[in-house]
BADRENLUM-112508 format. One record per residue (C-alpha): residue in three letters; x, y, z. Coordinates in steps of 0.05 Angstrom, whole numbers, plus 5000, padded with zeros to 4 digits. Example, Ala and Ser with C-alpha at 12.3 -4.5 7.8 and 13.67 -1.06 7.14 Angstrom:
BEGIN
ALA524649105156SER527349795143
***
This chain:
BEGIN
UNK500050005000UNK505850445021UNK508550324947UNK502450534913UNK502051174948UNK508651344937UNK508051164867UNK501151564862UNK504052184898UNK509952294848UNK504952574796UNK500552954851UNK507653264866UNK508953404794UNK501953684790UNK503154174842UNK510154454810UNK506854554742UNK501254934771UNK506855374810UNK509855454745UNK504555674703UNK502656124752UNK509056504765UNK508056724690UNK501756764682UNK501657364738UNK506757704693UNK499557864638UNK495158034706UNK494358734716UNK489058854765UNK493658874841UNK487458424879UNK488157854831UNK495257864824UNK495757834903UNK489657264895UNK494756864845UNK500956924898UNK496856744959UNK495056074917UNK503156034902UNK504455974976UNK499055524988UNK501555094930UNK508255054959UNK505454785034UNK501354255004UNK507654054957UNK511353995028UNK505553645065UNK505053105018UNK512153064991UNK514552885078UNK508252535089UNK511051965030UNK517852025063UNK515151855127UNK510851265104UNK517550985076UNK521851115134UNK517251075197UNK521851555229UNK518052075267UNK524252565263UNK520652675193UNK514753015219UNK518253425272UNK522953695210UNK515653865172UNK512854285219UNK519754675229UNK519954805156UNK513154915155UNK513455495213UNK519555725182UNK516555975120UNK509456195157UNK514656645196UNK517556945132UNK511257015093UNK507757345149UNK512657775180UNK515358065109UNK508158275091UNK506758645155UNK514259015173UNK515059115085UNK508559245059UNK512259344984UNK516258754988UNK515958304932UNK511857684953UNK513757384886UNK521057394902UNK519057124974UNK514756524946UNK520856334897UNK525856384953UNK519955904996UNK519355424934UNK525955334922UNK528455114990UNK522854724997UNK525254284935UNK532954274976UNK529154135044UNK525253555016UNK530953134974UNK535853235034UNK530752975089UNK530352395046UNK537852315028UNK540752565091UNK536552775152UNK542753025197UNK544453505141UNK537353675129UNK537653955199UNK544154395192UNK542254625133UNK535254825161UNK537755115222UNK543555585181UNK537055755139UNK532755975199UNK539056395228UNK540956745162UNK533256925149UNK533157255224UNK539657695194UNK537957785126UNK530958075154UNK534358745174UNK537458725106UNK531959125064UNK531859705119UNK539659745117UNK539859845044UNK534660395061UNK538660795096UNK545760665096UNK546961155038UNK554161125042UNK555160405012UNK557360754954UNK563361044975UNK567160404998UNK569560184939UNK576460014961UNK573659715024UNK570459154976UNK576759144934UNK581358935001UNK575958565034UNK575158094980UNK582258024962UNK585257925032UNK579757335038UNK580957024973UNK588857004996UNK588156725060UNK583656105026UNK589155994976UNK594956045033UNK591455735085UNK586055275066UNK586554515055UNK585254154980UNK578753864987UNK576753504913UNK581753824880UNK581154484899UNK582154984960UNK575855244991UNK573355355054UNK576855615110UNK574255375185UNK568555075150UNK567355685116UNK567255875051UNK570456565037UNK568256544955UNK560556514976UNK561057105007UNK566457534968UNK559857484914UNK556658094944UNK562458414957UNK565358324889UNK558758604854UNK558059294905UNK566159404885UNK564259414812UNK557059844818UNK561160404868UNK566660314818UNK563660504746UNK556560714773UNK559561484765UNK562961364703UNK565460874657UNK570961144617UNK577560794597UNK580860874650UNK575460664710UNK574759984667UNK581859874680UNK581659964754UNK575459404751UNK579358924704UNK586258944753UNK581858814814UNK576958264784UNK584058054754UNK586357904823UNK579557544845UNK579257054785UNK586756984794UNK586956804865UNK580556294843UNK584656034797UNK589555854829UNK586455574884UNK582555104826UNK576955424858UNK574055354771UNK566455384785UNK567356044833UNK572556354783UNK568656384720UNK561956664757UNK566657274780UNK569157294711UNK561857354684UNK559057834733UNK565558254712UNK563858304638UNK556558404640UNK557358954697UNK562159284652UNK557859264594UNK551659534624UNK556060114657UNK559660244597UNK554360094540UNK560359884495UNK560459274458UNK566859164448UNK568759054531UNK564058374513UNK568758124454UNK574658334492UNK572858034555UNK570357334517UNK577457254483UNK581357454543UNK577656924588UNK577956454515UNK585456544520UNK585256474598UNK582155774597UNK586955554545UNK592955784589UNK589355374651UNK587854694616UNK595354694611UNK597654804673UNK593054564718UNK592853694720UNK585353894753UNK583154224695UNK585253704648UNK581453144681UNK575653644696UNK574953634612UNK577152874600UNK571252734640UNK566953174608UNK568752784543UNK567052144560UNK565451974637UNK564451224619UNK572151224589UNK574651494651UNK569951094691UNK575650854736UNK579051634743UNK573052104766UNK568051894707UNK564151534768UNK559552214788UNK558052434721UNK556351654699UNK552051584757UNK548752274756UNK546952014676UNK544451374700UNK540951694759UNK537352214708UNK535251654646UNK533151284700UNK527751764726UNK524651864660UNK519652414651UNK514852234719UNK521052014766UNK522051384801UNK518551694864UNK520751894939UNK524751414966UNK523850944910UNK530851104879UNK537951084888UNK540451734885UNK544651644952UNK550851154903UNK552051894865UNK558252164906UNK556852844936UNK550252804913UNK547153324965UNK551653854945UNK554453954864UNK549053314848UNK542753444878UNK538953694805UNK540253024794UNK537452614850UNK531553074840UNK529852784766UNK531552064791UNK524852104838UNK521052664820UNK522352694739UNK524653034688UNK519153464688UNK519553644749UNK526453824734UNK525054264681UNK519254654721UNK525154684768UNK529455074717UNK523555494692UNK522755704774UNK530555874783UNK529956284712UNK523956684732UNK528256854791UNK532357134742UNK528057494708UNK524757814758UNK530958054791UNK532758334723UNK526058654721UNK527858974790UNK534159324762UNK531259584696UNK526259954738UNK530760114787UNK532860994768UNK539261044808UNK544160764771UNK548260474832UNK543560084852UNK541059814781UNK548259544770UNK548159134842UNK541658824825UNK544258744756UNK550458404779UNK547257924832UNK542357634779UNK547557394736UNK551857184793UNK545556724819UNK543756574742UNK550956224726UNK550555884780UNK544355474771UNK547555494701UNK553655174724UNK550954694764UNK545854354720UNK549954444662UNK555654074696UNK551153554724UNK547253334657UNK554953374622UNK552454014588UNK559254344602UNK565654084642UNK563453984726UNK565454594758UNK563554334831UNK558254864847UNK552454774885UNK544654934858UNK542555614899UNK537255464960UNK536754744933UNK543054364952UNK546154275014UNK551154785031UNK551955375092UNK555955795056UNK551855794986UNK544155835022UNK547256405061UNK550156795008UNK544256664973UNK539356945025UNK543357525028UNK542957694960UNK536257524959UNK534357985015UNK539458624984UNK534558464921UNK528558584970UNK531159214993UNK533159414927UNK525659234899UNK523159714965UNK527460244936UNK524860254876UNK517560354904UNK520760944941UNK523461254882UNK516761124847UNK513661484905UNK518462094904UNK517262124834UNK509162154835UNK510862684899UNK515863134853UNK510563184800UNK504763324832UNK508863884874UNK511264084802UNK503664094781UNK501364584844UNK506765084831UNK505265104758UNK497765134777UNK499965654831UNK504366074769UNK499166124726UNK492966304768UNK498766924783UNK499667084720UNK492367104711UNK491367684759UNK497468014739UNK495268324674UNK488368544699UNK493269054751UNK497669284701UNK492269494661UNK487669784715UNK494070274742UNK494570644678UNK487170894676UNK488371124753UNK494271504729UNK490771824670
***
């Protein structure tokens, strides 16, 4: 019985993440405010009955009651963040919210069924960041001067970088974390504000080369740390920034062929690299020589099909590191490949919205930062997927909000909740706007009834004179 429910609530699951789906763009052609808050209110409750039936299967299959107790923490969790964001930030976006809320839920549900212990962690890093990131919006209110640290950024990120590739242990090939932390996650906000108090004045010739030297350093220090999944997201962020500060095409084809020439010059030299691409190749050839994940996260992904295996019903767990740089595919293993791509169509709306955010955004500072974090968060989901379907070489980085990772979710929630404030900004300068023109409107009203008046004086004086 416990089979056939299982097997039965894979497509109720799948149901529920198309309707999601459909209905983040299908809000984007709604224009009256009342049904468009109608449409997100059925989002969220989409999203809690995905959860309630996604851990009730996990629980009929593992009989551990730890299950539940992890279902109603998630499930307070994000009644906590839906309710206080729409009573302290009334013009928050509840579409970026319900993303964020969809999105872990997806991470919270494959780890409690892969790995309860790390479900935990990762839930309890979640809760603490989201009690931080809450004062976020309001900070990027007021604190005016972010603009003028640019140099603070610069050092901050550089000094960090350094100490990883100095002090930090190989781990898979590559230098990451330092005290369980890892510095790269992090430098991703940093790294973005340097550029938009960089350029967001000017662009000319010479502030590009200031930007180039210092994102120079950050890819280099990446580099060399084999840090390659980290490296070529900075590298990104750096040439879009530039274009949309500078407007000039020819930063894009200078900045492709420099990192073209770049990647040559590192396939060389670096052993890592070289396997990184053998792989890529042919996993089943090198089978024997790190060709294991990428075989098995194949295998775990034709095995799924389109409608998934179901929870619990797979074996995701035999792909190495699966939580982490393989979790798209443990997802399409039990849950299927359409729920996979619904997954991708969620994680590009994100996208898009945020990009939506910064073309409306007026002050040009803070257009670039939301410009820069969207393609920062868009790469990376890139990157992952692509690396775990064999779409491009593995670049061992993790899928935003979805896999298991401190250092990722909390970078992410952070950027997440500077988009927020950014997104309440805009509604301010929206507001300051509509106030500037209707003040504009009463003087001008005020002007002419003057002038009005005026001429019936001037010409009443000269018959008192006469």
């Amino acid at each position: 019985m416990v089979n056939v429910i299982a097997e039965l609530s894979k497509y109720l699951i799948l149901t529920l993440m198309l309707l999601y789906t459909f209905q983040f763009f299908h809000i984007l052609t709604i224009e009256n405010i009342e049904d468009q808050k109608m449409v997100m209110l059925s989002q969220m409750m989409l999203t809690f009955f995905m959860d309630s039936v996604a851990f009730a299967v996990i629980y009929l299959k593992t009989r551990e009651f730890e299950v539940i107790i992890f279902y109603m923490e998630v499930l307070l969790l994000f009644t906590v963040i839906q309710v206080l964001y729409r009573l302290v930030y009334k013009e928050a976006s509840i579409l970026l919210i319900n993303n964020m809320c969809m999105l872990l839920s997806v991470g919270f549900i494959m780890l409690a069924r892969l790995d309860m212990d790390k479900a935990q962690r990762q839930l309890m890093i979640v809760a603490a960041v989201s009690a931080v990131s809450f004062v976020v919006p309001f900070l990027i209110r007021k604190m005016k001067f972010l603009r003028k640290l640019t140099w603070v950024y610069a050092g901050v990120g550089v000094v960090l970088l350094a100490a990883v590739l100095v002090l930090a242990r190989t781990t898979y090939g590559a230098k990451l974390s330092l005290m369980g932390v890892q510095p790269s996650e992090a430098i991703k906000l940093t790294f973005v504000f340097f550029l938009a108090a960089l350029m967001w004045k000017n662009a000319d010739f010479k502030t590009i080369v200031k930007a180039t030297i210092v994102a120079g350093l950050h890819v280099g220090i990446l580099v060399l740390s084999t840090d390659l999944g980290s490296a070529v997201i900075f590298f990104v962020t750096y040439v879009v920034m530039v274009y949309v500060a500078s407007k000039k095409l020819r930063y894009v084809f200078l900045g492709v062929a420099g990192g073209s020439v770049a990647a040559v010059i590192a396939y060389h030299l670096f052993y890592h690299v070289q396997q990184r691409v053998l792989i890529w190749q042919d996993p089943i050839l090198s089978y024997d020589e790190g060709g294991y994940q990428i075989a098995q996260s194949l295998f775990g992904i034709g095995t799924g099909g389109w409608f998934g295996m179901g929870l619990c019903q797979g074996n995701p767990e035999v792909i190495p590191v699966v939580t982490n740089d393989f979790i798209f595919a443990a997802i399409c293993e039990e849950l299927g490949g359409i729920f996979g791509v619904c997954l991708i169509l969620v994680c590009m709306s994100f996208f898009l919205l945020i990009v939506n955010i910064a073309l409306q955004i007026k002050n040009p500072f803070y257009k670039l930062i939301a410009l820069g974090l969207g393609t920062e968060y868009a790469f990376q989901v890139f990157l992952t997927i692509g690396g775990g379907t064999k779409f491009i070489p593995l670049t061992g980085v993790t899928l935003p909000l979805v896999s298991y990772g401190g250092s990722s979710v909390m970078s992410t929630l952070l950027m997440l909740a500077v988009i927020q404030g950014l997104y309440i900004l805009r509604e301010d300068e929206d507001e300051e706007i509509e106030r500037y023109r209707q003040e504009a409107a009463k003087k001008a009203g005020q002007g002419a009834e003057r002038n009005r008046k005026v001429p019936k004086k001037e010409t009443a004086r000269p018959k008192q004179r006469v």
